[in-house]
N, C-alpha and C positions, 0 to 999 in steps of 0.2 A: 567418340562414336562407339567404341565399346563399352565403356561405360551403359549408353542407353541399350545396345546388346541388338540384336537381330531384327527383334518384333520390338526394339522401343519398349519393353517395360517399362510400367510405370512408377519413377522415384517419384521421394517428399517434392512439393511444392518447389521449395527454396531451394532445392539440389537442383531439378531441374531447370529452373530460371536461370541459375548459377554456370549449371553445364551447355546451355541453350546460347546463353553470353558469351562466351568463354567460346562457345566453336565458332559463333558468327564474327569475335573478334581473330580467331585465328585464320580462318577463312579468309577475312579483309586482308590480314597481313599476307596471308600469300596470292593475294590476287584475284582469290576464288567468289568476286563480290555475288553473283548469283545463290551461289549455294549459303553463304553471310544473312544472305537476305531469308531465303527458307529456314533460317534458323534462328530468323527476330523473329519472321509469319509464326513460326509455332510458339512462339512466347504471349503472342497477342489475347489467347483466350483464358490465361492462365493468371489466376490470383491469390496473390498470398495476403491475405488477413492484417498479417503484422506492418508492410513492408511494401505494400501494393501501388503505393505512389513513389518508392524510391525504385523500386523495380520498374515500372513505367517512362521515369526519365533515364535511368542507366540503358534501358531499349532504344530510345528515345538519339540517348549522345550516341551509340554504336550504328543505329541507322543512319546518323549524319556522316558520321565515319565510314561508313558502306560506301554513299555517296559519294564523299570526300575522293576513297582511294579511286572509285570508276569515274569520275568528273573532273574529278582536278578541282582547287578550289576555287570556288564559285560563292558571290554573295547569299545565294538561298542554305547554301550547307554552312554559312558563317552563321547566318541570321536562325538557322533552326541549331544550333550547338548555342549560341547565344541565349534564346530562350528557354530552352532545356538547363541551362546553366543558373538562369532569373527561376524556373521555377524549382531546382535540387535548394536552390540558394532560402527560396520560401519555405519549402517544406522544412528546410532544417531549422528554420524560423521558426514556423511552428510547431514543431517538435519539441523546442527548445521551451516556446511560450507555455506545452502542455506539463513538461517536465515542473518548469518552475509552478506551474498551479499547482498541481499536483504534491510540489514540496512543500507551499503552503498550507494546502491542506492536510497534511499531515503534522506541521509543524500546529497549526491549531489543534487537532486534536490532541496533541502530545501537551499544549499547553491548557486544555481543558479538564484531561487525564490530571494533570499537575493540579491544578485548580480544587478539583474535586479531590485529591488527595490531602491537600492543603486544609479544602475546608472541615475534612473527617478529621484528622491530625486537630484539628482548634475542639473540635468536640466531642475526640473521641479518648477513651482513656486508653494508652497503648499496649498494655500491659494485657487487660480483659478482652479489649474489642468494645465493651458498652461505654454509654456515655459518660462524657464527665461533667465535671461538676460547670461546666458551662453548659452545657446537655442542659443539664434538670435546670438552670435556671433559665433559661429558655424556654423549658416547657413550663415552670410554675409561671414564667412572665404569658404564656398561650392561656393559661385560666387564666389570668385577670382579665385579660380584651376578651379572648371569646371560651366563657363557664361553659364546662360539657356536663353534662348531669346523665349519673351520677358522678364520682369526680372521688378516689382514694389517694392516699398518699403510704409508703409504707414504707420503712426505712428498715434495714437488715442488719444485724452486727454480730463477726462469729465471736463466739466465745474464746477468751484465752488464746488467741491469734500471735499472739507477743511469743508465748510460749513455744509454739512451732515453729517461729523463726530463730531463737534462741535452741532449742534443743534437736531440730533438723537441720536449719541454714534456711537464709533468704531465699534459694535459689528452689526449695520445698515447697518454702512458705508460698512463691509466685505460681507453685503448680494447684495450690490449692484453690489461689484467687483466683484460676483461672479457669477450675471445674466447678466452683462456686458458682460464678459467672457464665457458664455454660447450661449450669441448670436452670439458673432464674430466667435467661433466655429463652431455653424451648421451653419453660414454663409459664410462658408471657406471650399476653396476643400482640399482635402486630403493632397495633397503635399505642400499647404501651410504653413507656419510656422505661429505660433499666439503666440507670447510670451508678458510676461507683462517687461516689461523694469524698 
């Protein structure tokens, strides 16, 4: 009760529902079922987004509990804690059913993600980023079934490349191949193919 303060400011959603629970169950325990009850009534209009059907039957067992302590038990507060129980029992069910779709589908995209990395890995050269030598012969086997007109082929080779691997290091020579590779790129329209051979 102080918590909610004088005038009842108003908390988060779930604090309230939480502290609303929490007094109407303290209430029952000391006997105070009336005032237990005023304090499920004020949960009633009240919804939380995430949570709003387990908050629904947590009100739900605590009013039969209301009941319970002012009635004694009685087959109507067995048969309503009973149901509320069948339905906390479903929701976790279906919680459980969302969660595993949910894990599904991310497990596919993580194996389509794989997929398409797989399939750039078979045709890509790792090194440059452009294609490789399965690349281009994929695209030479696309001209034979369907000829684009006009139609170039143009094959690039640095000069004395041997040599700057020999008097730099390999690790040089890869940074070259790899702004080589960068300019024939943005120097290439889209539909072209740029593979290293």
């Amino acid at each position: 009760l102080d918590a909610l303060g004088p005038d009842e400011a108003p908390l988060e959603v779930e604090d309230t529902l939480v502290l609303r629970l929490g007094l109407g169950r303290a209430c029952t325990a000391l006997g105070r079922t009336d005032e237990a009850r005023l304090h499920l009534q004020a949960t009633s209009g009240i919804r939380d987004t995430t949570f709003s059907h387990q908050w629904q039957v947590a009100i739900v067992l605590q009013a039969a509990e209301v009941e319970r302590a002012e009635a004694g038990d009685h087959a109507a507060v067995a048969l309503a804690r009973h149901a509320a129980v069948l339905l906390a029992n479903a929701l976790w069910e279906e919680r459980e059913r969302r969660l595993e779709s949910v894990m599904v589908r991310m497990q596919m995209l993580d194996l389509a993600e794989e997929n398409e990395r797989v399939g750039q890995a078979a045709t890509e050269d790792a090194l440059t980023g452009l294609g490789n030598r399965r690349r281009l012969d994929s695209a030479l086997q696309e001209l034979t079934v369907n000829p684009a007109a006009p139609t170039c082929l143009l094959f690039v080779d640095l000069d004395r490349f041997k040599s700057i691997n020999d008097t730099f290091s390999h690790a040089v020579g890869d940074e070259v191949l790899k702004a080589v590779a960068m300019i024939l790129q943005r120097e290439s329209r889209e539909q072209d193919v740029v593979a290293r051979y």
